[in-house]
N, CA, C and O atoms as CSV, one atom per row, in Angstrom:
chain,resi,resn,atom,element,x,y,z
A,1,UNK,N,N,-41.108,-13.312,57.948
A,1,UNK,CA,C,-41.307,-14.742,58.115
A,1,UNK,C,C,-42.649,-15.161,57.509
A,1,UNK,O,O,-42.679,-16.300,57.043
A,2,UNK,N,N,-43.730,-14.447,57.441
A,2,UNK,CA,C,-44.971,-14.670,57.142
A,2,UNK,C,C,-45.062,-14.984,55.645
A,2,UNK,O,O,-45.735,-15.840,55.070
A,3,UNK,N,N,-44.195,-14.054,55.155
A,3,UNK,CA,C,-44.330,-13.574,54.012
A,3,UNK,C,C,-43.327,-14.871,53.303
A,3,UNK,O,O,-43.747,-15.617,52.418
A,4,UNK,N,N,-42.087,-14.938,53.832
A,4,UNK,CA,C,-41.618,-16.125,53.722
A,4,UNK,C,C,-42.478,-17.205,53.100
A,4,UNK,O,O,-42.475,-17.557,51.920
A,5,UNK,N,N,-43.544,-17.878,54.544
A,5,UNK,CA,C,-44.213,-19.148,54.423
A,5,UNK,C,C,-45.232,-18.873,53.424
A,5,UNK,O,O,-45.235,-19.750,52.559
A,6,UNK,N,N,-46.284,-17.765,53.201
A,6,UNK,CA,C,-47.405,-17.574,52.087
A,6,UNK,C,C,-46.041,-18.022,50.704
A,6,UNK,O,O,-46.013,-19.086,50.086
A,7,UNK,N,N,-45.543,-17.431,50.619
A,7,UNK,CA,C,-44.504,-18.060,49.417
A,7,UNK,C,C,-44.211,-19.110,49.230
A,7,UNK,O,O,-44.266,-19.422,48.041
A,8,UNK,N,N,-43.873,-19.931,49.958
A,8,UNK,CA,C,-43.561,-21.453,50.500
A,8,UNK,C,C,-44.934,-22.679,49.851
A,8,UNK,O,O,-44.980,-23.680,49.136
A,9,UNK,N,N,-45.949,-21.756,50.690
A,9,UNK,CA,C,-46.872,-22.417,50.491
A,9,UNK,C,C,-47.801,-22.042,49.217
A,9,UNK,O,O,-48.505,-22.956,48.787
A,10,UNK,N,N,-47.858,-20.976,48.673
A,10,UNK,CA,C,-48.323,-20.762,47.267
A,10,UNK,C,C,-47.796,-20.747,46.288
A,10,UNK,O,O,-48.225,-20.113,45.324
A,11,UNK,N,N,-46.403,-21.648,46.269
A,11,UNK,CA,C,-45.649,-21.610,45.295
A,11,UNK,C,C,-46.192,-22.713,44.324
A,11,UNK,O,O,-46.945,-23.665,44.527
A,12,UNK,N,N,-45.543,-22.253,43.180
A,12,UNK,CA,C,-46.196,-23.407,41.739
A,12,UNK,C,C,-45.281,-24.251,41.742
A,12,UNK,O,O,-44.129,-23.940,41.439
A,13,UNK,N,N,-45.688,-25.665,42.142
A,13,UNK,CA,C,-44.847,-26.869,41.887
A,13,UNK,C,C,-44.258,-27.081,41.219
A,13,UNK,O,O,-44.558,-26.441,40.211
A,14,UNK,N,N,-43.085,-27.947,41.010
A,14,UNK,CA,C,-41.927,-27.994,40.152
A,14,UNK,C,C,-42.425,-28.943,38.717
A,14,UNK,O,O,-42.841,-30.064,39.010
A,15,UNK,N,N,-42.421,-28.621,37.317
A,15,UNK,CA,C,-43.214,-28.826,36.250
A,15,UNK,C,C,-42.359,-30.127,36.500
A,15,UNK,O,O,-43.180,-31.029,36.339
A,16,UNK,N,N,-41.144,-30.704,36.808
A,16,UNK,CA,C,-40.658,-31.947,36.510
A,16,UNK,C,C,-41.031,-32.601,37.324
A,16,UNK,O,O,-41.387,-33.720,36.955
A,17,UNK,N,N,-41.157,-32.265,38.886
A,17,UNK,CA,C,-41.827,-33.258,39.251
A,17,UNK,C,C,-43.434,-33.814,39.388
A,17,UNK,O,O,-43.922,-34.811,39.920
A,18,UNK,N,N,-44.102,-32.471,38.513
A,18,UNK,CA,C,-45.766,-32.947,38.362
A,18,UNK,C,C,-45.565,-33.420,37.346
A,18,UNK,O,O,-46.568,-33.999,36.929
A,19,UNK,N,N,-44.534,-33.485,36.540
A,19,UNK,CA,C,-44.289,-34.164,35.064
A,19,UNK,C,C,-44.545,-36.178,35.504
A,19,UNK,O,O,-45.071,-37.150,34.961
A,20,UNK,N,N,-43.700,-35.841,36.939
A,20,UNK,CA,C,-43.157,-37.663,37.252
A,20,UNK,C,C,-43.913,-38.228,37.550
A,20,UNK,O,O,-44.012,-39.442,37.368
A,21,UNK,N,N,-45.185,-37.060,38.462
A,21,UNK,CA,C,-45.912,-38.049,39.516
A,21,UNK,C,C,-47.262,-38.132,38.179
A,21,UNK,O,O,-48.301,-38.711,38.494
A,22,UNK,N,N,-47.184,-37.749,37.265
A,22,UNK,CA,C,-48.368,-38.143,36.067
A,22,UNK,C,C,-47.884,-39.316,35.472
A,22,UNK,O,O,-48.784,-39.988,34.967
A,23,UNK,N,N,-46.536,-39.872,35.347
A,23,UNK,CA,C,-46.127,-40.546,34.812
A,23,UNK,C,C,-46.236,-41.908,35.399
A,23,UNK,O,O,-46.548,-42.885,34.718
A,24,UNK,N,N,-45.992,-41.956,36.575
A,24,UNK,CA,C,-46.071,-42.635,37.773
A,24,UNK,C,C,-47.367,-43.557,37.788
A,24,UNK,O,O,-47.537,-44.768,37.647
A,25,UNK,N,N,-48.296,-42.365,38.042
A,25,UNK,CA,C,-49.757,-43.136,37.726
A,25,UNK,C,C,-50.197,-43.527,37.013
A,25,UNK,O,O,-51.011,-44.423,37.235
A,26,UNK,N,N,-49.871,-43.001,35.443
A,26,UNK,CA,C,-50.609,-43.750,34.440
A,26,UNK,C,C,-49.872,-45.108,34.473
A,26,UNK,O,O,-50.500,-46.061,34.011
A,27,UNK,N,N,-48.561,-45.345,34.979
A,27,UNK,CA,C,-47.536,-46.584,35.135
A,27,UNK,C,C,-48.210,-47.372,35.868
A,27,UNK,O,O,-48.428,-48.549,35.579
A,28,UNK,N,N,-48.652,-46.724,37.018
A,28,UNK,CA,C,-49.448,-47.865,37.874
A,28,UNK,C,C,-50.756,-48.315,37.619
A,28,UNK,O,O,-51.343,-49.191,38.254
A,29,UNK,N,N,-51.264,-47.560,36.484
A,29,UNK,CA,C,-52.574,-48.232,36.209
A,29,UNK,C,C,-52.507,-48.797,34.954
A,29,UNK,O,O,-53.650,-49.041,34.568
A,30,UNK,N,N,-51.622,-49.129,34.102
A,30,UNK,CA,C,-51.378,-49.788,33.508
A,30,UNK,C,C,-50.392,-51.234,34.305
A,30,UNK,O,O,-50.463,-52.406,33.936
A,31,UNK,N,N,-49.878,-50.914,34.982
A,31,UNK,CA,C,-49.468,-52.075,35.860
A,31,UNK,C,C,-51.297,-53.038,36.932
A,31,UNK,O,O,-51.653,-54.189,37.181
A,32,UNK,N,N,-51.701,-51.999,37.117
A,32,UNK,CA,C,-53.052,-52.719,37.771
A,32,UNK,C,C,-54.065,-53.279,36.420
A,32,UNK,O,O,-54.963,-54.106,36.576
A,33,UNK,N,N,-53.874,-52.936,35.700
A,33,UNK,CA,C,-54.775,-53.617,34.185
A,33,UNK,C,C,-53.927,-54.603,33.836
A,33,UNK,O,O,-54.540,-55.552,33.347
A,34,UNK,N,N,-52.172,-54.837,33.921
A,34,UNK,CA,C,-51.995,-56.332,33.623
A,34,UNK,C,C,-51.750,-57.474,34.587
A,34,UNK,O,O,-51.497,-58.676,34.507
A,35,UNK,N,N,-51.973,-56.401,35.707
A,35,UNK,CA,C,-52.484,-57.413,36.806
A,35,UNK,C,C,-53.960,-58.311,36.662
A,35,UNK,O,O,-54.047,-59.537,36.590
A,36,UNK,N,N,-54.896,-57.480,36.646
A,36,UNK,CA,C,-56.060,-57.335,36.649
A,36,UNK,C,C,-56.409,-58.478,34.991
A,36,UNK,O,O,-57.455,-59.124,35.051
A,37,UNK,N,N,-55.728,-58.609,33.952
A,37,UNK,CA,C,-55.759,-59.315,32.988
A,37,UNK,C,C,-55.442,-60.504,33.031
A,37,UNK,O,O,-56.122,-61.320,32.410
A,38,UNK,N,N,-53.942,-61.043,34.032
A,38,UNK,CA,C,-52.972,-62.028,34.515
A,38,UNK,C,C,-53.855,-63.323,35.378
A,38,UNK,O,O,-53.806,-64.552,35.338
A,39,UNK,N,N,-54.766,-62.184,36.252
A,39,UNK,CA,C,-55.786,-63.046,36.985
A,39,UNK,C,C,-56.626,-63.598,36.465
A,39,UNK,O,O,-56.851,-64.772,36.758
A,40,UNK,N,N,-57.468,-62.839,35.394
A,40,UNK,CA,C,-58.322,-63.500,34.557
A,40,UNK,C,C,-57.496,-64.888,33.789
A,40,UNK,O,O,-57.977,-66.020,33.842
A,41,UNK,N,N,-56.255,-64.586,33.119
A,41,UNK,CA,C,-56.226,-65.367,32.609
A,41,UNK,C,C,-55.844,-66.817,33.037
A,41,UNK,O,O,-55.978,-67.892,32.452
A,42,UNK,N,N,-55.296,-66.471,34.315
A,42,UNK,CA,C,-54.812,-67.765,35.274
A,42,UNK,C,C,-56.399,-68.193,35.875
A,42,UNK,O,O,-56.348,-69.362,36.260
A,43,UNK,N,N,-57.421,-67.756,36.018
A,43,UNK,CA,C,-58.825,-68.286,36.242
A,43,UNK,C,C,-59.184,-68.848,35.067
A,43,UNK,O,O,-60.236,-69.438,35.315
A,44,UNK,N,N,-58.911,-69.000,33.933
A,44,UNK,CA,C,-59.722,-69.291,32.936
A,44,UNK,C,C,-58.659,-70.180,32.682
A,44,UNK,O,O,-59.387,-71.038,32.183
A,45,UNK,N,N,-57.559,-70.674,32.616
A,45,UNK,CA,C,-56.263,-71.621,32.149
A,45,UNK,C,C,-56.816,-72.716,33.521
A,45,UNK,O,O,-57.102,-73.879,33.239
A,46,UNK,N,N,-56.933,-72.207,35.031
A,46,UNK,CA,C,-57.201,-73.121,36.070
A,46,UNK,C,C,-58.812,-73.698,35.647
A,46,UNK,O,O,-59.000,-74.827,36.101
A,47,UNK,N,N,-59.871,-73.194,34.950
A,47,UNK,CA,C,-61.185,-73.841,34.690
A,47,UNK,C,C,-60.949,-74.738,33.330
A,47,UNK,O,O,-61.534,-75.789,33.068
A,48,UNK,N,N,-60.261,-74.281,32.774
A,48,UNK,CA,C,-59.577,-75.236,31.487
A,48,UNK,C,C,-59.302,-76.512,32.345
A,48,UNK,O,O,-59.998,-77.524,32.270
A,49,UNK,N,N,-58.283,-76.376,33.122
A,49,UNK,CA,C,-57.475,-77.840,33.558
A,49,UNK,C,C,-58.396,-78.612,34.331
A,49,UNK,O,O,-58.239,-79.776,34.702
A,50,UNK,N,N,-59.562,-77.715,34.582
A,50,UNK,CA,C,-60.521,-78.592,35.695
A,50,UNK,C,C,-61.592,-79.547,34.750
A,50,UNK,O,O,-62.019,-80.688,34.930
A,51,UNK,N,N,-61.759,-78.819,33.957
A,51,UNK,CA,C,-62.332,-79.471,32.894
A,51,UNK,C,C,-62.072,-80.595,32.022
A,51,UNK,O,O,-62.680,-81.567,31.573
A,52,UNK,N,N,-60.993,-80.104,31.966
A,52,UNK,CA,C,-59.987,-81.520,31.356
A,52,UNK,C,C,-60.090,-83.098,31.906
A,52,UNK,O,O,-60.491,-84.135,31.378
A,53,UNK,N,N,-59.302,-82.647,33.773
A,53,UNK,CA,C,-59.610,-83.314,34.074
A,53,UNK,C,C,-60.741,-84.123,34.303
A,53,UNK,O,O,-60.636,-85.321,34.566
A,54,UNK,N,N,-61.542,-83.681,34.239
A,54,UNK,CA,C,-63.107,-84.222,35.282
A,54,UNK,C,C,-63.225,-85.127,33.796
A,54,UNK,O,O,-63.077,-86.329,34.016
A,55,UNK,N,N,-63.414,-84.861,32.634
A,55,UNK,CA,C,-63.475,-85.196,30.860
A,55,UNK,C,C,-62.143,-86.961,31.211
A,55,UNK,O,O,-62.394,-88.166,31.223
A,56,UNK,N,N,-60.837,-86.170,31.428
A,56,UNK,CA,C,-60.499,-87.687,31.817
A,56,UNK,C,C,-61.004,-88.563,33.135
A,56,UNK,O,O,-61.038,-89.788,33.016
A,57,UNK,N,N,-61.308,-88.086,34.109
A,57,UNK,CA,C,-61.894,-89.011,34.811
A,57,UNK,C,C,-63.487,-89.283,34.878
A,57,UNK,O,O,-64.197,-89.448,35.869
A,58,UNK,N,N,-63.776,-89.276,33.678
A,58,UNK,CA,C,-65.076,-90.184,33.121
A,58,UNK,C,C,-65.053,-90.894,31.762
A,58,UNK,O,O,-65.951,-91.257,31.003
A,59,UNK,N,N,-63.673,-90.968,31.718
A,59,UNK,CA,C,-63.575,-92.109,30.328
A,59,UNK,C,C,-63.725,-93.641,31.271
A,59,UNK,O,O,-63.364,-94.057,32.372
A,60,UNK,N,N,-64.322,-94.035,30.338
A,60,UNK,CA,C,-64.220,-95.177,30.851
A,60,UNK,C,C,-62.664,-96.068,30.769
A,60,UNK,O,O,-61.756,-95.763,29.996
A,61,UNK,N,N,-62.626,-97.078,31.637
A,61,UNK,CA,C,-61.158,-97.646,31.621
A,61,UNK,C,C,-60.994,-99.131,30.371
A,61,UNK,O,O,-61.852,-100.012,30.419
A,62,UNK,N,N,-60.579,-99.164,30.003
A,62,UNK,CA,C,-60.092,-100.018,28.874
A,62,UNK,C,C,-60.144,-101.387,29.467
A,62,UNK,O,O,-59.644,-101.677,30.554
A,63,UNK,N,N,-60.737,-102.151,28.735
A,63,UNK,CA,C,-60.540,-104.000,29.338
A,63,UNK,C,C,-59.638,-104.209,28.905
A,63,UNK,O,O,-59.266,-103.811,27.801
A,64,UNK,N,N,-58.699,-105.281,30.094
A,64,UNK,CA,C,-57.585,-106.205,29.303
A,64,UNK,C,C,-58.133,-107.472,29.619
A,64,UNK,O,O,-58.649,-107.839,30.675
A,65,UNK,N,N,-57.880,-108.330,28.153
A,65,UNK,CA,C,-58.373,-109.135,27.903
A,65,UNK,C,C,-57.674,-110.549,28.529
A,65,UNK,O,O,-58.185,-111.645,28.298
């Protein structure tokens, strides 16, 4: 039984699944960098529109005559 579990437990992991779980992560950190890009760019599109606006609400308003 001993001999069993030292086997069990010093065995060399299965190459396909250390193949997946490498795959996995570089997936998720390329998923967290176009996260991480998405935000920026929705902060910088939302300071655009703020800008805009504030630019139209200091035109002055047009006389009608």
């Amino acid at each position: 039984m001993a001999k069993a579990l030292l086997g069990y437990v010093g065995a060399v992991p299965d190459r396909r699944l250390v193949d997946e779980v490498t795959f996995l992560r570089s997936r998720v950190r390329d998923l967290e960098a176009e996260v991480a890009r998405l935000r920026t760019d929705r902060e910088s599109t939302s300071t655009d529109l703020e800008r805009g606006l504030r630019q139209l609400s200091e035109l002055s308003e047009p006389v009608l005559a």
